[in-house]
N, C-alpha and C positions, 0 to 999 in steps of 0.2 A: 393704110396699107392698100387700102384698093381704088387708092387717087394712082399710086404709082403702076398699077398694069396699063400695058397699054391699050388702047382702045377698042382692039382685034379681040382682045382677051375678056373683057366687059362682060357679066351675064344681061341679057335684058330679055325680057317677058314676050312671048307672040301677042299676048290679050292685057289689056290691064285689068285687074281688078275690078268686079261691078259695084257696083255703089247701089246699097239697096235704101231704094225710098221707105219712110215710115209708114206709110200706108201698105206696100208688097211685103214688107216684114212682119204687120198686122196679120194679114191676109192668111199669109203662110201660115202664123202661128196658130190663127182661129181655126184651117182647116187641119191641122193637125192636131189642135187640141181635139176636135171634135171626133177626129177618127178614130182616138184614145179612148173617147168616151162610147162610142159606139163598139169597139172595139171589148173596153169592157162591160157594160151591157150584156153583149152577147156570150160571153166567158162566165156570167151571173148566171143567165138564161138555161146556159149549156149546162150547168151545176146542179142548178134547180130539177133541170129534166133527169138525170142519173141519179139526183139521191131521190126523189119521187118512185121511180123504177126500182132502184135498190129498197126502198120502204114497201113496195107492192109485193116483190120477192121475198122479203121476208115475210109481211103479212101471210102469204102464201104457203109459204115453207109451214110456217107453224101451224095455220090450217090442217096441211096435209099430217104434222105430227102428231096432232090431236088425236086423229083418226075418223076426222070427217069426210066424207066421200062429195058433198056438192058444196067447194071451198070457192069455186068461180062467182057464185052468186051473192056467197059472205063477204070475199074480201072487195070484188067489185060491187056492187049493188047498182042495180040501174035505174037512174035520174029518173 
């Protein structure tokens, strides 16, 4: 069916197609894998920081429910 259009009617491409060599395909994939893994890394990182935070507030809270008045030096203690 699309022997018989005529030639005016044709779709044809402005670019062809790139042809990606097996090394730029590499390349690509390495640097994306890695930004996945930095990526998650940091998503680990960020996790870790908020439930440490969220454990110091509670530490904290219960502290205070005790009814201890110097809970900064219990639940922090300094190095």
């Amino acid at each position: 069916m699309a022997q018989d259009r005529p030639e005016e009617f044709k779709l044809y491409r402005l670019y062809p197609p790139k042809r990606v060599e097996a090394g730029e395909d590499f390349e690509r994939r390495n640097f994306a894998n890695i930004a996945v893994l930095l990526a998650a890394l940091a998503l680990v990182l960020i996790a870790y920081w908020v439930f440490e935070a969220l454990g110091h507030s509670r530490r904290f809270q219960r502290c205070l429910d005790s009814g201890r008045r110097n809970c900064v030096g219990f639940v922090n203690p300094a190095k």
